[in-house]
N, C-alpha and C positions, 0 to 999 in steps of 0.2 A: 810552335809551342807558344798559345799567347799566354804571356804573365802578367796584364796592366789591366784588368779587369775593375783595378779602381778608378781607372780611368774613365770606361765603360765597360759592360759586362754582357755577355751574350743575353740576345734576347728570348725569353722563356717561350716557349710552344703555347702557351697557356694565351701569353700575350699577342704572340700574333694572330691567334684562333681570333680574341678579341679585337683585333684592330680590323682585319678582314671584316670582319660581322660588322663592325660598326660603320665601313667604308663601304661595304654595300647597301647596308638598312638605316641609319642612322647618321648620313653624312650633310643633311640637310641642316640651316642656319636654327640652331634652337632657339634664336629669339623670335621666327616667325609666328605665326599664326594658325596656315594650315595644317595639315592629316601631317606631311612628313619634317613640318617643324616639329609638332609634337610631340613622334616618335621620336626626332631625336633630343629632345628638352626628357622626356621619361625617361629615354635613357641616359641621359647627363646625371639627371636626378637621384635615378638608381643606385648610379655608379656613386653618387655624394653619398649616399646613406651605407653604402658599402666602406668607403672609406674612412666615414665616421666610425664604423664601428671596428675596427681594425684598427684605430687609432685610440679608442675607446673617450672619444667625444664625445657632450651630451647631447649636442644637437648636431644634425645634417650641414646646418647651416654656418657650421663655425670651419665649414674647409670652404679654401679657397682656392681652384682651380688655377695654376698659372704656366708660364711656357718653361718651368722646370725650375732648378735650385738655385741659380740668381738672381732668376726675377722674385722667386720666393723669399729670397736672403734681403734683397732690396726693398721690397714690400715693407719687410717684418723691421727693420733697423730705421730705415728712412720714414718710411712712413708711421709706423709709430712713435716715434718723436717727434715728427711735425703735428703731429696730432695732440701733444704732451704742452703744459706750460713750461716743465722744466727744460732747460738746454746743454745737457750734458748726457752721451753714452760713455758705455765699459764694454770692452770685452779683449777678449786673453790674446796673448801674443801670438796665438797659433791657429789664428782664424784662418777660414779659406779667405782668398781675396775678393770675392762676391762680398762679404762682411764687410774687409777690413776698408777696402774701396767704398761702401759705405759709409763707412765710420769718419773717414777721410774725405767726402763729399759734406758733411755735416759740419765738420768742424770747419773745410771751407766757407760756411755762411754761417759764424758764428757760432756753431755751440762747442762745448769745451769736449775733448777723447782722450780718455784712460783707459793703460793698458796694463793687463794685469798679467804678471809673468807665471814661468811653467818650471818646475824642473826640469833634470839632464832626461829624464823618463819623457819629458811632454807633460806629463801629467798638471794642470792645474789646480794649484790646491783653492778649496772654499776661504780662505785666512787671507791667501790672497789677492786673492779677488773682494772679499768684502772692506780689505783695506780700502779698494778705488772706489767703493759707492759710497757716495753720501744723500743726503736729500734731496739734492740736483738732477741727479741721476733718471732719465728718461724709460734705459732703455739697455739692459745689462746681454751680451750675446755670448753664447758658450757654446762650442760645438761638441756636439753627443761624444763622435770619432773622430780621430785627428787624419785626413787623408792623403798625408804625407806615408806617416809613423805605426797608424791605425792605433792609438794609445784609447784607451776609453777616459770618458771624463766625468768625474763625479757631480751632470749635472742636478741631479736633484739637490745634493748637499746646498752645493752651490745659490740654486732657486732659492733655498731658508736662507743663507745669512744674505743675502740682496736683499728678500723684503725686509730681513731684521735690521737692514743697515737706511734701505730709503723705503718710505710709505709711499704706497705707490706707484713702486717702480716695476715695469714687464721685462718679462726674463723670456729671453728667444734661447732658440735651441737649432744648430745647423745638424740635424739628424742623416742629411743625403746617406754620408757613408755608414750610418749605424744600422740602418733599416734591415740590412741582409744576413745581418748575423746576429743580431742582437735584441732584446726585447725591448721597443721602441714604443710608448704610450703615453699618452697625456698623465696618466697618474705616474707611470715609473721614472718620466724628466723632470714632473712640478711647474712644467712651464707654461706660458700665455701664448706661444706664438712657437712653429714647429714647420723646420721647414723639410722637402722632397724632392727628390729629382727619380723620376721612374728609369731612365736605365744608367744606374748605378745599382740597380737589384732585378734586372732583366726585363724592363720595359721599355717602350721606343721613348728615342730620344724628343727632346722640345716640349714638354710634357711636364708638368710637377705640381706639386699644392702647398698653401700654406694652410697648416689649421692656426687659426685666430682663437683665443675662448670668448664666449658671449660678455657681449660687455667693453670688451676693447677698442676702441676705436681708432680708425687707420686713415691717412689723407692717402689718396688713391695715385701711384706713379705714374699709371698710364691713364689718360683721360679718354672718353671719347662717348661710347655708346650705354654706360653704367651698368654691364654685364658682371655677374656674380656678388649680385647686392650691392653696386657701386661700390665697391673693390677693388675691381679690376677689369678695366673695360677690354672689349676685342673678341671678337666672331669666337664662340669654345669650338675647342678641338674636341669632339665628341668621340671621336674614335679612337685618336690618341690617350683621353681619358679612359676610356676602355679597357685598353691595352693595360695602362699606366694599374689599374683598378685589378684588374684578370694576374699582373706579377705581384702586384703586395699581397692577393690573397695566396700566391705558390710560394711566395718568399715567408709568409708565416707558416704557413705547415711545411715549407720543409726546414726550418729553421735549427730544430734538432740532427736531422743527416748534412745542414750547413757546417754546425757548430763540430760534428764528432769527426765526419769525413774532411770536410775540407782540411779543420784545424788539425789535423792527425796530417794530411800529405803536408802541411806548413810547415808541421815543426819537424817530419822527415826530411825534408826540404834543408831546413836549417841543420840540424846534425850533419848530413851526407857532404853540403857544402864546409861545413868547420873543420871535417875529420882531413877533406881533402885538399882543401884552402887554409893554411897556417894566416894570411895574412888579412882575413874577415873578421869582422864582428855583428853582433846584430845589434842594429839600434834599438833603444826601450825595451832591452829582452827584462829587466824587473818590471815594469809594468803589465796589467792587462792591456791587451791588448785586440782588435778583432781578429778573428781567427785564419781570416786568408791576409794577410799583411805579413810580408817579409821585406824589411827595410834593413840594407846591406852595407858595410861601408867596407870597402877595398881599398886597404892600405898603399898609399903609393901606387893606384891603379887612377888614371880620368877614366870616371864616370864615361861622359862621351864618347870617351876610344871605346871602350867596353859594348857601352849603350849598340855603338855602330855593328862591334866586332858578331855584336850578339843577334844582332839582325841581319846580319849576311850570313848565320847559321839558323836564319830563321827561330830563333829565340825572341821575344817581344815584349820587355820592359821600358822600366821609366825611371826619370831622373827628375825624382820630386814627384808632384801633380802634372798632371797633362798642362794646366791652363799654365804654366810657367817652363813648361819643354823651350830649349833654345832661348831662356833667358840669359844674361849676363852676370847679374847678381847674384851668390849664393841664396838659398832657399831662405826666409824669413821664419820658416820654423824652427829648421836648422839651428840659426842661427840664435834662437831665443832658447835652444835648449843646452845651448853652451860652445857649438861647434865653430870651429875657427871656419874661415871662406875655405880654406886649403881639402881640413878635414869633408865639409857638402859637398864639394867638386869631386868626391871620391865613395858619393854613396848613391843606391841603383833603390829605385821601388820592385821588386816582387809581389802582385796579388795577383792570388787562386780564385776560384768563380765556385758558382752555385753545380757547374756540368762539370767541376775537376772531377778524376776520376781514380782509383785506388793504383798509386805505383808513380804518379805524377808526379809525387813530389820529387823521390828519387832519381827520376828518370830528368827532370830540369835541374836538378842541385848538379847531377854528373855532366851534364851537357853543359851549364854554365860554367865549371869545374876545369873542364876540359877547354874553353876560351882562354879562363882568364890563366890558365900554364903554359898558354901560347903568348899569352902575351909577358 
């Protein structure tokens, strides 16, 4: 029973039709020259115009191709502040660590890092966040969904008081976890820079984009051969964009049986678990939330013991985000949303997928149910 789909998420059919197709006809260097550079540059190309429009970009040319949502988050923070006179970013306590690892690279070579707090929800309010921006301010990062908590985030609000607070200033958007469930688009974030990662919504993985808007300009991380407009240099993955291209367009049209079915076995999930577990809570249950996220906290249970006990019942969650599994530290979202180290150490990630299927939820709230009574 896999449950850490925010982890990664099964790859969609859709996707690997794509990636096949593109690994037999399309897997040649697209910055060559000949018959089968070309084909695979037209279909690089394709796949950009596809992307753009799915994102509802005005141009092709403002996605950027990258090996998925670090290199995109890295791109989008670093390099648009080196690009900037100003030397100073923002962004909220509840960054993925692709961000915040940014944020924290920057400040190591002088520029100044404000951090703008959440509620016990996660939730970021626009108030304060625009308390940390001033004129200074480079380069403001908000993530869509939080992929601890799955909290949504009111980044467009957010987007207005940034520019009302510094002239100037680009407002990034870490979207990886919002893409699957949620209506993710240049007009509905307000933002300049919008990052991707394909399987976090049923593409293969090493794969991602950042869309840029026209105008913005980025000092380039990776150096080398000036692939994707000098942006970002290195051989495209043509196939993998493919792939990557073939699940954003199954992940928008099925976005509606995402939202009803998944988020229906989630919150059966969570009822069957409460009725049966006196000693559960769910975290940011006042908030919105995205729809497959069940974040758990078990009273007086480790997390760990749990984690183990749950995967020798063939049960498959997670404790936090994958990138901080087997860390020592409690969670830094956690912990920005009020939670003691004691209370993190005792909460499990739950997420459902785009293939959950009707009785699921029930059928892991009991099985988890029946662990934690053993223990």
């Amino acid at each position: 029973m896999y449950l850490d789909h925010a982890a990664t998420t099964t790859i969609r059919p859709e996707a690997i039709a794509a990636l096949m197709q593109g690994l037999e006809g399309a897997n040649a260097n697209a910055s060559g020259t000949h018959a089968a550079a070309r084909a695979a540059k037209n279909a690089l190309e394709d796949a950009r115009e596809r992307a753009a429009d799915l994102l509802g970009a005005q141009r092709p040319d403002e996605i950027v191709f990258t090996s998925g949502g670090t290199e995109a988050d890295n791109l989008a923070v670093v390099g648009a502040a080196l690009a900037s006179a100003k030397k100073a970013v923002v962004t909220s306590g509840i960054e993925h660590k692709a961000v915040t690892e940014s944020a924290a690279y920057l400040k190591g070579i002088g520029y100044r890092w404000a951090i703008a707090g959440c509620d016990r929800n996660g939730v970021v309010g626009p108030g304060s966040l625009g308390a940390a921006v001033d004129d200074g301010v480079a380069v403001v990062s908000v993530m869509a969904a939080n992929n601890e908590v799955g909290t949504l985030q009111p980044v467009a609000e957010i987007a207005e008081v940034a520019r009302s607070s510094s002239q100037g200033v680009l407002v990034h958007t870490d979207a990886v976890q919002a893409f699957a469930g949620d209506d993710v688009t240049v007009q509905s974030t307000n933002v300049d820079l919008l990052s991707l990662a394909a399987h976090k919504f049923g593409g293969p993985k090493g794969v991602g984009l950042l869309f840029v808007r026209s105008g913005v300009d980025l000092v380039p991380i990776l150096r080398g051969g000036g692939q994707e407009a000098g942006r970002r240099s290195g051989t495209s993955n043509v196939p993998g964009v493919l792939g990557m291209v073939a699940a954003m367009e199954a992940a928008v049209e099925q976005r509606g049986r995402f939202a009803k079915v998944v988020g229906s076995e989630r919150d059966a999930f969570e009822r069957r678990l409460s009725a049966r577990c006196a000693s559960v809570s769910v975290t940011a249950s006042e908030a919105q939330r995205m729809p497959h996220f069940s974040h758990i906290r078990f009273d007086g249970t480790s997390a760990e013991t749990l984690l183990i006990r749950l995967d020798q019942q063939g049960i498959q969650a997670a404790a936090g985000s994958a990138c901080q599994s087997g860390a020592v530290e409690p969670s830094h979202v956690l912990v920005a949303m009020g939670m003691s180290g004691q209370e993190a150490s005792e909460c499990v990630r739950f997420t459902f997928g785009w293939d959950t299927r009707n009785g699921d939820g029930v059928a892991a709230a009991d099985a988890v149910a029946d662990v934690v009574e053993a223990l």
